[in-house]
C-alpha positions as CSV (number, residue, x, y, z in Angstrom):
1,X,0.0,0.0,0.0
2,X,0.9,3.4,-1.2
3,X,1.2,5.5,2.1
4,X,1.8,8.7,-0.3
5,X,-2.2,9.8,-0.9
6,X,-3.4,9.7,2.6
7,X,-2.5,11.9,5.6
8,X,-1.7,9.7,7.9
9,X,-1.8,5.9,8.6
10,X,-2.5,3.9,11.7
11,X,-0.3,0.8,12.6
12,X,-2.2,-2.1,14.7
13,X,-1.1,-5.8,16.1
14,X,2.7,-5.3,15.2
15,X,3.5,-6.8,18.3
16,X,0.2,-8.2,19.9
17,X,-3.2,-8.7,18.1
18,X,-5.6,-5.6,17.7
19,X,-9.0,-5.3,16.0
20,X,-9.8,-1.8,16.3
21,X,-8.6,1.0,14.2
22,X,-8.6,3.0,17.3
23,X,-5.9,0.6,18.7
24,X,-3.4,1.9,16.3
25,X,-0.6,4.6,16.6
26,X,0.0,7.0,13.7
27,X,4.4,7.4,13.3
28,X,4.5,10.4,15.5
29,X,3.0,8.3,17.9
30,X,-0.6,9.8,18.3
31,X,-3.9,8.1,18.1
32,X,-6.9,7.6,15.6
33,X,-9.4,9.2,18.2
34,X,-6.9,12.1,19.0
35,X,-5.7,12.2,15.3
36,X,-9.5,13.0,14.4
37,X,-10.2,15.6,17.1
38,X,-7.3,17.9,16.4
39,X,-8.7,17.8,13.1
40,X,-12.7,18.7,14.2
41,X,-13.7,15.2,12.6
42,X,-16.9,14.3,14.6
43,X,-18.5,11.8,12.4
44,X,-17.1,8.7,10.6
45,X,-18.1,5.8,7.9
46,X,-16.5,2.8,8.5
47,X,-15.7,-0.3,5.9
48,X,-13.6,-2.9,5.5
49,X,-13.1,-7.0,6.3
50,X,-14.6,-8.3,8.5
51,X,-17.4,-7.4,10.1
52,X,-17.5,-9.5,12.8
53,X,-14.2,-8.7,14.2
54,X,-12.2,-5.6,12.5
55,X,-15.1,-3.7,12.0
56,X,-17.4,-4.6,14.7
57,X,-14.2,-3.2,17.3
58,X,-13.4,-0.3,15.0
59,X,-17.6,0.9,15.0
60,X,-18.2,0.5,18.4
61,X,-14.6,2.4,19.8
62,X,-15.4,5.1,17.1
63,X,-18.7,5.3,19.0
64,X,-17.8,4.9,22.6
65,X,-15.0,8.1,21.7
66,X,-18.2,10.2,21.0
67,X,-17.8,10.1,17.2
68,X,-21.4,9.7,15.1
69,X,-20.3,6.3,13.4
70,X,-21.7,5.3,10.4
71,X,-21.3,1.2,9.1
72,X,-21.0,0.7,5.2
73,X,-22.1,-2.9,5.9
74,X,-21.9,-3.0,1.8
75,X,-18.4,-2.1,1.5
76,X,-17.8,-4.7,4.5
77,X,-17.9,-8.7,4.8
78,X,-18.4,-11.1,7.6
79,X,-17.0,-14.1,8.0
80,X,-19.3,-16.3,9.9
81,X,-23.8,-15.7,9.9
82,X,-23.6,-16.4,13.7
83,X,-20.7,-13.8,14.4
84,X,-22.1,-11.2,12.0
85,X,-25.2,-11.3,13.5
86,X,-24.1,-10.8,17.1
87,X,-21.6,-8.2,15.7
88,X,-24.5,-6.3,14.3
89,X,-26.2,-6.4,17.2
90,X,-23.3,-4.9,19.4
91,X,-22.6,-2.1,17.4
92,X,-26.4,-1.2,16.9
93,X,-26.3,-1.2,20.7
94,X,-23.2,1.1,20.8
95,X,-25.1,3.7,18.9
96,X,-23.9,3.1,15.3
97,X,-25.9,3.6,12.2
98,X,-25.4,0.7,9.8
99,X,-26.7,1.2,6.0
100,X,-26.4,-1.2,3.5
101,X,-27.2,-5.1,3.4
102,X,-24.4,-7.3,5.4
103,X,-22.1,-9.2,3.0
104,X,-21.3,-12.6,4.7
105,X,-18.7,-15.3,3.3
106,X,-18.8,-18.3,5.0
């Protein structure tokens, strides 16, 4: 990956295993949530694989740090029915919008 187009990218489980985007450190050492509030961000979409693990941790930090958290459950993809479901569940819960139709691959 290309680190040139973005402004800043997040490292997670280099040395111990992390789900949430939140978990990561940018190079100078600050943090997604931080990284966002010195920038006014106080809304975000999330995407990506998979939604029952990844995702499911990313929505519901983004949420519990007070950001409106959106889930492009199109532009995301489960990996088991049973875990997707519960995931869904837990970030509807947390306060998270989810649009879109869940993508599982089993």
């Amino acid at each position: 990956l290309d680190p040139q187009p973005f402004d800043a990218v997040f490292s997670k489980g280099e040395h111990a295993a992390a789900y949430s985007g939140f978990e990561g450190v940018a190079q100078d050492g600050s943090g997604l949530a931080e990284w966002l509030r010195t920038r006014s961000v106080d809304a975000v979409d999330v995407v990506g694989i998979a939604t029952d693990h990844c995702v499911r941790a990313t929505a519901v930090d983004a949420a519990r740090e007070g950001f409106q958290t959106t889930v492009r459950l199109e532009l995301t993809a489960g990996v088991a029915l049973a875990s997707t479901e519960a995931a869904l569940t837990q970030m509807r819960e947390s306060g998270c919008v989810l649009v879109g139709a869940p993508i599982v691959r089993a």
